[in-house]
C-alpha positions in Angstrom: 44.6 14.8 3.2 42.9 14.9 -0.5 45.0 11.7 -1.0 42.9 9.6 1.5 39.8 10.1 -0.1 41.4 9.1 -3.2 40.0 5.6 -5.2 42.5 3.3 -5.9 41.2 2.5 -9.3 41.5 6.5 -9.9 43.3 8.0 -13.1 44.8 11.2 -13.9 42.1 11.6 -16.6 39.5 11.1 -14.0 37.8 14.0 -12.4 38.2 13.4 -8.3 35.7 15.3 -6.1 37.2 17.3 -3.7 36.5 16.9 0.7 35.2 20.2 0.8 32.6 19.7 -1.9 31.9 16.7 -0.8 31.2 17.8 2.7 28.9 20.5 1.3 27.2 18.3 -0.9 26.2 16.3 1.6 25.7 18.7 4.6 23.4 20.1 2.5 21.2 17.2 1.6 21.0 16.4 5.4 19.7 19.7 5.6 17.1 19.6 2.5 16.2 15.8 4.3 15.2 17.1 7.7 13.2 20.3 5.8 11.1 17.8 3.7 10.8 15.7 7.1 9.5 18.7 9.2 7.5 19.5 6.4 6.0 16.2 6.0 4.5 16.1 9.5 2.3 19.3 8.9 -1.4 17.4 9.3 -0.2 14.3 8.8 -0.3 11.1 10.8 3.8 9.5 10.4 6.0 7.1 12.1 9.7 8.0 14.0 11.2 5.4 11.4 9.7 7.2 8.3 10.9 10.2 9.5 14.4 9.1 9.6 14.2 7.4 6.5 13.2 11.0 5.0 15.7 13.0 6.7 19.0 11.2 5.6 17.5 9.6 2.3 18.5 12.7 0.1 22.0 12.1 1.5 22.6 8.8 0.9 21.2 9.1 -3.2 23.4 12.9 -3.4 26.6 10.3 -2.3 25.4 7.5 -4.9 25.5 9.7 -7.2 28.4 11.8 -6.8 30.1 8.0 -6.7 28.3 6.9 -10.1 30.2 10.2 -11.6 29.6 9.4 -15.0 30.4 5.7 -14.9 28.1 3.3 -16.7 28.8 0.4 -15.7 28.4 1.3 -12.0 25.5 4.0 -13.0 23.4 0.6 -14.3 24.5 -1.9 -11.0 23.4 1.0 -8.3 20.2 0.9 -10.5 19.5 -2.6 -9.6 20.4 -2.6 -6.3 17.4 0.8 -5.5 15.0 -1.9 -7.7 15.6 -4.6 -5.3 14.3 -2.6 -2.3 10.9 -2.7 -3.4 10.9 -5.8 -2.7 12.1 -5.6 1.1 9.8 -3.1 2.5 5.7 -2.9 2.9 3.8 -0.7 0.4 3.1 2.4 2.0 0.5 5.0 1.0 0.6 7.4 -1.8 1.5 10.6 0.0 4.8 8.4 1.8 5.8 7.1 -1.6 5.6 10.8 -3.1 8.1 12.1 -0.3 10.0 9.5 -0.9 10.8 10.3 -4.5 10.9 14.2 -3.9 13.5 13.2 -1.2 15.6 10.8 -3.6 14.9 13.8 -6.5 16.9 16.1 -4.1 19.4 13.9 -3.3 19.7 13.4 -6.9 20.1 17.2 -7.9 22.4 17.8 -5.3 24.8 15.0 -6.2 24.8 16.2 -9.4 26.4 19.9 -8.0 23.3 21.7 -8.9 22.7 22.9 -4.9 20.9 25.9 -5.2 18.3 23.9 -7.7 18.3 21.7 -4.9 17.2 23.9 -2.1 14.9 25.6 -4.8 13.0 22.3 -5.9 12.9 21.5 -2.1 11.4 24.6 -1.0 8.8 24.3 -4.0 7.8 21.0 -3.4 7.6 21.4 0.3 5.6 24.6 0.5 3.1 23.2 -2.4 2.6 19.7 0.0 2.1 21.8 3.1 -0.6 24.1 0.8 -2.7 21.4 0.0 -2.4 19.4 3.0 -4.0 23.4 4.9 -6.7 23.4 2.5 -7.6 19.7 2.6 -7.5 19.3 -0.9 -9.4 15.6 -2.3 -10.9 16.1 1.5 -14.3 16.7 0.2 -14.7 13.7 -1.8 -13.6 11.2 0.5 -14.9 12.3 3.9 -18.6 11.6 3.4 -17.8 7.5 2.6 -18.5 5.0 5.1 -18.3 1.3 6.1 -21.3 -0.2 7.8 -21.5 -4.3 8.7 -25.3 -4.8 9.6 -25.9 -8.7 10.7 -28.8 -10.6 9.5 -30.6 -14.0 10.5 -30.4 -16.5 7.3 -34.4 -15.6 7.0 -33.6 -12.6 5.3 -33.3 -11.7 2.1 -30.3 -9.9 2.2 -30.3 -8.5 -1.6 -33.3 -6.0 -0.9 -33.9 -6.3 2.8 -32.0 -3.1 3.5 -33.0 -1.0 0.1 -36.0 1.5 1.4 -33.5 2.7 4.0 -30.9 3.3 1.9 -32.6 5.4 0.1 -34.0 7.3 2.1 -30.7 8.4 4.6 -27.9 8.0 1.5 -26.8 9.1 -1.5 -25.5 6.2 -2.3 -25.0 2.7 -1.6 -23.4 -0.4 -2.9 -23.2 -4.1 -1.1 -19.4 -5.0 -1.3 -19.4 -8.3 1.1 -21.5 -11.2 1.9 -20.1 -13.4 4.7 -21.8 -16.0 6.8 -21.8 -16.3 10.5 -22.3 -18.5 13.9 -22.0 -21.2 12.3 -23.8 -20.3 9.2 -27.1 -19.1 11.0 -26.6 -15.5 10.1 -25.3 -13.1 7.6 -22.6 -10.3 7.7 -23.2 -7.8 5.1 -20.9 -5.2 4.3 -22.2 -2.1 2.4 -20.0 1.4 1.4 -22.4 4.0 1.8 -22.5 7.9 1.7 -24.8 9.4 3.6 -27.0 12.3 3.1 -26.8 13.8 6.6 -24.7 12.6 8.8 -27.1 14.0 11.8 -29.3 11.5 10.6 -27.0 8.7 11.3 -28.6 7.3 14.6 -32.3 7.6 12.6 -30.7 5.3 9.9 -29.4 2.5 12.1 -32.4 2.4 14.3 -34.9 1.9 11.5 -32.2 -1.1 10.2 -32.4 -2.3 14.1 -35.8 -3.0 13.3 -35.5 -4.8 10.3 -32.7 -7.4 11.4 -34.4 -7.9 14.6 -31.8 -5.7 17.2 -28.9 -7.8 15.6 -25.4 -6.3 15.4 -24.8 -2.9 13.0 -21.2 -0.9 12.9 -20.6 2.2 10.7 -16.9 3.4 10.4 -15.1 5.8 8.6 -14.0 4.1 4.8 -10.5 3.4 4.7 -8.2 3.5 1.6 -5.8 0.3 1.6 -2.2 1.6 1.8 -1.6 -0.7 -1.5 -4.3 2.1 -3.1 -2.7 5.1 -5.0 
């Protein structure tokens, strides 16, 4: 049986890894994969695909390595061939990319024999995403933004029209976007703004109603773009 698994360019000098270890290698990356995936979807919004991905990466990288085994050559081509999948897949955000890693770190440590640093770095990591993810952490600075479009007829001065208001309801506020609309008679402006109170929030676009004569005004939650880490 230990002859099948054999590789044909294999020499007597060459160490061979055995079935049974690498059966256990392996069974225990899937295991460490679909930890860090159940792990992964405490709080947080994912996908059935990502998921996946997470749960059988460690194996896949724990049998690339146990492959590599010291070679070079081969150590230096599998290292091109994980570059060029950057290339193939969209940017995701900065809490998918981080599993990612910790998943390919695991795989990494187990292919290497190291298992019980495996499950221990795995059991770290995990416990320390699932802490922060509990208490929110980074929460506080992020929730109070928002993204509010407020059209304008081309009568307006659009640089100070909105400033008295501003000030009043936010803390702060910034125009990021100037766009014109129907057919050039209006304007779209697009300002990030935190506010004050957010129970004050209706009081804010009512006294802008006024100003841009009932026109249309839409406040959402400030988004991060996935490409943003």
């Amino acid at each position: 049986m230990e002859a099948l698994f054999k590789g044909i360019f294999d020499t007597s000098a060459a160490s061979v890894i055995s079935v049974k270890n690498f059966l256990i290698c392996v069974g225990l990356s899937l295991l460490l994969g679909a930890v860090m995936a159940l792990s992964y979807t405490y709080k947080t919004r994912y996908t059935k695909s990502f998921l996946l991905t997470l749960a059988t990466l460690p194996a896949v990288v724990c049998v690339v390595i146990m492959m590599v085994n010291g070679n070079i050559g081969t150590g230096v081509a599998v290292a091109g061939a994980f570059s060029l999948v950057r290339f193939r897949s969209a940017p995701g955000t900065a809490k998918e990319i981080g599993m990612i890693f910790l998943a390919m770190s695991a795989g990494l440590i187990a292919g290497m024999g190291y298992l019980g640093y495996a499950v221990l770095f795995t059991l770290i990591l995990c416990l320390v995403s699932m802490l922060y993810s509990a208490i929110d952490f980074g929460e506080a600075k992020t929730s109070g933004y928002k993204t509010m479009s407020v059209t304008i007829p081309e009568d307006l001065n659009y640089t100070e029209v909105f400033d008295d208001i501003l000030n009043k309801y936010t803390k702060k506020h910034e125009l990021k976007k100037v766009k014109t609309t129907n057919m050039g008679s209006m304007f779209r402006l697009t300002y990030d703004v935190i506010l004050k109170d957010r129970a004050l929030e209706k009081e804010m676009i009512d006294a802008m109603r006024v100003r841009n004569g009932n026109l249309e005004i839409s406040i959402s939650n400030q988004e991060v773009p996935n490409s943003e880490l």
